[in-house]
C-alpha positions in Angstrom: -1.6 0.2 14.1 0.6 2.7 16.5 3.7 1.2 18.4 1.3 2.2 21.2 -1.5 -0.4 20.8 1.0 -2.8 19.8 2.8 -2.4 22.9 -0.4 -3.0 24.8 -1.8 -5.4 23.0 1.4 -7.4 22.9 1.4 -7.5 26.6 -2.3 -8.0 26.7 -1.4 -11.2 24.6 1.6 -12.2 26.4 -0.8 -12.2 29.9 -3.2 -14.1 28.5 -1.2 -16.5 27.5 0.9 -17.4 30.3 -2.7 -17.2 32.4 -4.6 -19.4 30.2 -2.0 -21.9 30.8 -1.7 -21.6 34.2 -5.3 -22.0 34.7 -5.5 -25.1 33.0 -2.5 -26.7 34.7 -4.5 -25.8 37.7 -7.5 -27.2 36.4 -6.2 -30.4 35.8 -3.8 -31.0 38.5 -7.4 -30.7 40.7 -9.0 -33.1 38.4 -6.6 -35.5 38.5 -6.4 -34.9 42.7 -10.1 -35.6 42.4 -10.3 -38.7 40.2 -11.6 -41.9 41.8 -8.9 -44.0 44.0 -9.7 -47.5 45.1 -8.2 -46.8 48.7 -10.3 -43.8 48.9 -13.6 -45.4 47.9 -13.0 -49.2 48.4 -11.6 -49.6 51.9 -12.1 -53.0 54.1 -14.7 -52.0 56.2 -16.6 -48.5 56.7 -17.1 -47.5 60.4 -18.7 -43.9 61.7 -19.4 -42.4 64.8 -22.4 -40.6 65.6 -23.8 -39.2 68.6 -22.1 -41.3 71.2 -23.0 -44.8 68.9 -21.1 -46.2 66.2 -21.8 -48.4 63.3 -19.2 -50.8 61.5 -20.0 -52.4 58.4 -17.3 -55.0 56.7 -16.6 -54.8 53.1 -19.1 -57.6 51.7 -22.5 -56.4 54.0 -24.8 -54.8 52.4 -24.4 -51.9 54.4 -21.1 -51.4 53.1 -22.4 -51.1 49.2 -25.1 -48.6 50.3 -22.8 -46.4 52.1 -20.0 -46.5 49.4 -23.1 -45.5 47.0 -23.9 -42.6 48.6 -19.8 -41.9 49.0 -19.4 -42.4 45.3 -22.2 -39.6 44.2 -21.7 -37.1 46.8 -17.7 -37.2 45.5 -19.2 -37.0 41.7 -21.1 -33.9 42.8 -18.7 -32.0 44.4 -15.8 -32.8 41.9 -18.2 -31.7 39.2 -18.9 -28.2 41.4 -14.9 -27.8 42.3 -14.3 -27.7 38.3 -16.9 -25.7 37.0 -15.6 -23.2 40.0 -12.1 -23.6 39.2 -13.1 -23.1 35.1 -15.5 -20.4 35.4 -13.0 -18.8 37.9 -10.4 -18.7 35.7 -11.9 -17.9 32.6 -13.3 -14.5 34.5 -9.6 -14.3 36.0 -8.2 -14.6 32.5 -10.0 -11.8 30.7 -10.1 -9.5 33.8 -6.3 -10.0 34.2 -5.7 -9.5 30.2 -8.1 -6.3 30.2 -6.1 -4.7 33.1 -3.0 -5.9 31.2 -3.4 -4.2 28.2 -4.4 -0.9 30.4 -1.2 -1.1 31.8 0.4 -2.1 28.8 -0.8 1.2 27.0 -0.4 3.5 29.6 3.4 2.7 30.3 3.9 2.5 26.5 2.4 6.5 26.7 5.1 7.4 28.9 7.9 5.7 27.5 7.2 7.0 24.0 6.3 10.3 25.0 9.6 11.5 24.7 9.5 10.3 21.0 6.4 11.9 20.5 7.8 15.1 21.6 10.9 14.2 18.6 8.6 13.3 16.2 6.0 16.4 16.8 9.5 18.4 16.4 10.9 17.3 13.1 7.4 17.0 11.9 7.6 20.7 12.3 11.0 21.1 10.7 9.7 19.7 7.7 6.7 21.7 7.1 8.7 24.5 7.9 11.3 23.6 5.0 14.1 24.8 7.3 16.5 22.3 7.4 18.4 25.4 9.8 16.1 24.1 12.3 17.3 21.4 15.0 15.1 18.7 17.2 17.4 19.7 20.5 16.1 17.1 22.7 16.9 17.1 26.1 16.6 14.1 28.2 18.9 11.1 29.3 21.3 9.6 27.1 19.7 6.9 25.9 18.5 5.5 22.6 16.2 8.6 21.8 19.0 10.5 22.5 21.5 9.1 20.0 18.6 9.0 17.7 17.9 13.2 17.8 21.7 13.5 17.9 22.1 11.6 14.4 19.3 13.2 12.6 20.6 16.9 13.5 24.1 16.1 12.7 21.9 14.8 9.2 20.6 17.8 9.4 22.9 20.4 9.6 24.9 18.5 6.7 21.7 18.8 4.6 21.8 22.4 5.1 25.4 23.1 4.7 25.3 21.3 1.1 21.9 23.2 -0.2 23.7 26.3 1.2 27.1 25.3 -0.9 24.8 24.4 -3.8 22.9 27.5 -3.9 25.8 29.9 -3.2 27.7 28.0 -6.0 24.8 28.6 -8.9 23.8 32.0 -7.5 27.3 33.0 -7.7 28.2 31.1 -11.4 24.9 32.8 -12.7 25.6 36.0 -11.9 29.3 35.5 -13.0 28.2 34.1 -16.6 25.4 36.9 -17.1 28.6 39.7 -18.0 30.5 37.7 -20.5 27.0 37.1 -22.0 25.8 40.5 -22.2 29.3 41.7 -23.6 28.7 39.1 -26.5 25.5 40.0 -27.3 26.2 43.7 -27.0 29.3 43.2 -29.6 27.4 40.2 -31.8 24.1 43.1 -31.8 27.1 45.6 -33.3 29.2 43.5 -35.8 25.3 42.8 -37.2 24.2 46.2 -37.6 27.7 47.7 -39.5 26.8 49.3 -42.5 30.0 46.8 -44.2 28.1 43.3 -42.5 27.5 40.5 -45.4 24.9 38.6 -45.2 27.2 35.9 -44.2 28.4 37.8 -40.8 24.3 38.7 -40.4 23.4 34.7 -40.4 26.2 34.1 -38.2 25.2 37.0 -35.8 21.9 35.6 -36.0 22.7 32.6 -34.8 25.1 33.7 -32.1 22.1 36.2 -30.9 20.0 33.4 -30.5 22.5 31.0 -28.3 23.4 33.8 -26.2 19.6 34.5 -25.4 19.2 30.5 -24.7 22.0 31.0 -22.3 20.9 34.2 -20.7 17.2 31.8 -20.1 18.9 29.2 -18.7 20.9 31.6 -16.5 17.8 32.9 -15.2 16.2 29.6 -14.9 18.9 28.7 -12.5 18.4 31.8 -10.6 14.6 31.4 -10.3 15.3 27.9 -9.6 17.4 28.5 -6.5 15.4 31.1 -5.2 12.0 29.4 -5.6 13.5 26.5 -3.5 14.0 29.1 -0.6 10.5 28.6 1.6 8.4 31.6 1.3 8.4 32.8 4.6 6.8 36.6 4.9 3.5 35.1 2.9 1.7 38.6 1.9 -1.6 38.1 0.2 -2.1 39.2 -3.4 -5.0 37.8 -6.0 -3.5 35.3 -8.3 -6.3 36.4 -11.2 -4.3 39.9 -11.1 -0.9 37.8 -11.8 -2.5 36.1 -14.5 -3.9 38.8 -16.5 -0.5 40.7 -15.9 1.6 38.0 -17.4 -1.5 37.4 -20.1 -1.0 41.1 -21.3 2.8 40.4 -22.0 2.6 37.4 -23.8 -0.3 38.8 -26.2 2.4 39.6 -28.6 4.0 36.5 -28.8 0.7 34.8 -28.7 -0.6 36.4 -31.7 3.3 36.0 -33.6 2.9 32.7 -33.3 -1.1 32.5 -34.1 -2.1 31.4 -31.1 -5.4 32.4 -29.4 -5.8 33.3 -25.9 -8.9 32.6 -23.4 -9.2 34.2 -20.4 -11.5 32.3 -17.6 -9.9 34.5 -14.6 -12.3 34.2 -11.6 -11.0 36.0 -8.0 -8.3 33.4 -6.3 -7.1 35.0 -3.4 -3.9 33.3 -1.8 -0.6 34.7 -0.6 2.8 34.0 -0.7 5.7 36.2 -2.8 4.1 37.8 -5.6 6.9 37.8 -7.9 7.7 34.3 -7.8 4.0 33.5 -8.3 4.5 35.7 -11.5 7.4 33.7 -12.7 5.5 30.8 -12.4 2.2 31.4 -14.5 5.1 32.7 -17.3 6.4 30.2 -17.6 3.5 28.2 -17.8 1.7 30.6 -20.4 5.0 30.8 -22.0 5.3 27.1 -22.6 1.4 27.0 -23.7 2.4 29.2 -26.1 5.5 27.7 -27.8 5.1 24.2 -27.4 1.8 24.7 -29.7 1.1 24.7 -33.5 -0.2 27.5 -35.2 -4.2 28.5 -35.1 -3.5 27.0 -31.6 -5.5 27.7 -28.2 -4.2 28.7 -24.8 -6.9 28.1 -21.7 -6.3 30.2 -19.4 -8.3 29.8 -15.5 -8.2 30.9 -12.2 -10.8 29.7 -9.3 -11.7 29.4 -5.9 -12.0 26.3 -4.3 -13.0 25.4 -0.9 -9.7 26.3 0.4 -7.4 26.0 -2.4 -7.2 28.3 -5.4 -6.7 27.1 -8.3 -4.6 28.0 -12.0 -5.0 25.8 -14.8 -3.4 26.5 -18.1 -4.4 24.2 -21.1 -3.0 24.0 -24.5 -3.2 22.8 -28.1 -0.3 20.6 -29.6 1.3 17.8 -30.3 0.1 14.6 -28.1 1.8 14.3 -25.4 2.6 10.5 -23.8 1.5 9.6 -20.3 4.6 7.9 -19.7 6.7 11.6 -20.3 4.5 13.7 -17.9 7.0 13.2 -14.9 9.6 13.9 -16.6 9.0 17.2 -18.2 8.9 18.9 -14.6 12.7 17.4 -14.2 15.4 20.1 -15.1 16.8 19.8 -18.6 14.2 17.4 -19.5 12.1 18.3 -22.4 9.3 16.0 -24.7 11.0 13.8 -27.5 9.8 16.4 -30.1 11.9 19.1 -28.9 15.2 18.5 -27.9 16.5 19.7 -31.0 14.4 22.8 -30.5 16.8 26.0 -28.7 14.1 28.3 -29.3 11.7 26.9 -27.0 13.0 27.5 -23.9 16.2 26.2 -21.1 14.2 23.3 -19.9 13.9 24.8 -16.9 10.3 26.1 -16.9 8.2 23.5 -14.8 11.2 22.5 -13.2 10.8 25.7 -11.8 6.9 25.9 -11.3 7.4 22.7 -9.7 9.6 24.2 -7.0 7.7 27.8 -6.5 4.6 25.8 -5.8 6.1 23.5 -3.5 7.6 26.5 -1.9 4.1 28.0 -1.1 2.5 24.9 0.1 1.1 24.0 -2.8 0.8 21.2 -6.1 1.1 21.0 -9.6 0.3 18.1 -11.9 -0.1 17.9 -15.2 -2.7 15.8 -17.5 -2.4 15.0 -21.4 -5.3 16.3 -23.6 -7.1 13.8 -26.1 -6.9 16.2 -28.6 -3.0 17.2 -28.5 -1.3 19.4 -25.6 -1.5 19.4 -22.1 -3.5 20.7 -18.9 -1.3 22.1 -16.0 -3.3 22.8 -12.5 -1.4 24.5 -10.1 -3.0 24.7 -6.4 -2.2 27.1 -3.8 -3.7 27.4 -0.4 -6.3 30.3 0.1 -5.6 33.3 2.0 -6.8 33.0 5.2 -8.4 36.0 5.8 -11.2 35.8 2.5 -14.2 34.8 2.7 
């Protein structure tokens, strides 16, 4: 129920009330004007004048009874009429009144809200937008609504100043930590390949090779992260199916190390939004099929058209997967109980970040356990609005 049929029916309500009672104070003070009084009806004598003649009756002739008789019914009668017009009067007075009353009540609850309608219509557009640059800027008396848009851009532009420190901060650490990393890996991929290396210094360069290539994923997680929380805002359409077999012809080789099979279900799926972050997103999705899976596995690969959403969904093989953890695993860092221990799988940062790409272009992603072992991921994006 809106604040504006509340308002109305609240003074609808507060009318009827305060008529209801009126009327029936009104009701019964003429009753009880009305009710039979011994003075009225039982004088000492009855005397009336008619047409130059009169006629007097004392109290005990019977003259006097037939005359106070007819007295007594004609009063019944027309007390009876007088309340049934007084009740029927007021009843039609009552609902009339409270009609007109909420009519009022809803059109001046329409123009004193308007001005919050105009703030809400506003920020409701901020939000889609995912700007938080963006400011209500109302302009209007200083009065409650007022202080009320003041606060929530002053929220606002605190909002964006700490995103903007917290993306400068890991933009700028990222790019800091990615030349120490390369240096190590260049001089770890030497010390390996002298001709003098012991098997020893090989396993230890091994090792170190693979830590610095964990570190150089979760550096570029953090990237991708950061940017994919940016709004996509120069939407240029492109056929997610093309995206998907692109990423599906560079994970072949990985797929068929690990024996794992690959189906292809790619039906057209036209949408638009940045192409390249759309890319990162079904690899890392086809990436995790892949390596969260058990050999002789299966990867399920599909993209549709539906109404006006296209959809990806990537299915897998593996180990079962609790309903309880399927939250979790698109929080950063967060991986299933089985591989925590496991550096070769990835940063953690994988549906952290398909989670925030999608969102970026409008769209969901959820993700359902399989009976058999693995999971299904759909990821929805709006259609481009020009197919057809």
């Amino acid at each position: 129920m809106s604040m504006r049929l509340r308002f109305a029916l609240a003074c609808a309500g507060a009318f009827f009330v305060i008529a209801a009672l009126a009327v029936t104070a009104v009701f019964f003070v003429v009753r009880t004007s009305l009710q039979y009084r011994a003075s009225v009806f039982t004088p000492d004598h009855i005397s009336v004048q008619r047409d130059g003649y009169g006629i007097w009756s004392s109290r005990f002739e019977d003259g006097y009874e037939l005359a106070r008789g007819f007295a007594l019914k004609a009063h019944a009668t027309y007390t009876t009429s007088l309340l049934d017009n007084v009740r029927n009067a007021g009843v039609l007075a009552v609902l009339g009144g409270t009609g007109l009353a909420f009519g009022v009540g809803w059109r001046t609850a329409g123009m004193v809200l308007r001005p919050l309608r105009n703030v809400t219509d506003a920020a409701r557009s901020i939000a889609q937008s995912h700007d938080l640059n963006g400011r209500i800027g109302y302009e209007g008396p200083q009065d409650e609504i007022k202080e009320l848009t003041e606060i929530y851009d002053t929220m606002l532009g605190r909002l964006a100043r700490s995103f903007d420190g917290q993306r400068r901060f890991v933009a700028n650490a990222s790019h800091e930590l990615r030349t120490p990393l390369t240096i190590n890996r260049t001089l770890v991929d030497v010390a390996v390949r002298r001709p003098d290396a012991t098997d020893d210094v090989k396993r230890l360069g091994e090792s170190l090779l693979l830590v610095n290539a964990r570190h150089e994923r979760l550096i570029d997680g953090l990237l991708a992260l950061t940017e994919g929380e940016q709004a996509v805002l120069d939407r240029r359409p492109f056929d997610l199916t093309d995206v998907a077999e692109h990423v599906l012809d560079q994970a072949a080789a990985e797929a068929a190390e690990r024996e794992v099979t690959m189906h292809r279900l790619l039906d057209p799926a036209p949408t638009a939004g940045e192409a390249v972050l759309v890319e990162r997103l079904v690899q890392n999705l086809v990436e995790n099929a892949i390596r969260h899976n058990h050999p002789k596995g299966e990867v399920w690969v599909t993209t549709r058209r539906r109404a006006d959403r296209v959809e990806l969904v990537v299915a897998n093989t593996g180990l079962q997967v609790p309903p309880y953890e399927i939250e979790t695993i698109f929080e950063p860092f967060r991986r299933l109980h089985g591989d925590r221990l496991r550096s070769d799988r990835g940063s953690g940062l994988g549906l952290s970040i398909v989670r925030v790409i999608t969102e970026a272009h409008g769209g969901t992603v959820t993700a359902t356990p399989r009976d058999e072992g693995g999971l299904t991921i759909t990821v929805e994006l709006p259609v481009h609005a020009e197919s057809p």
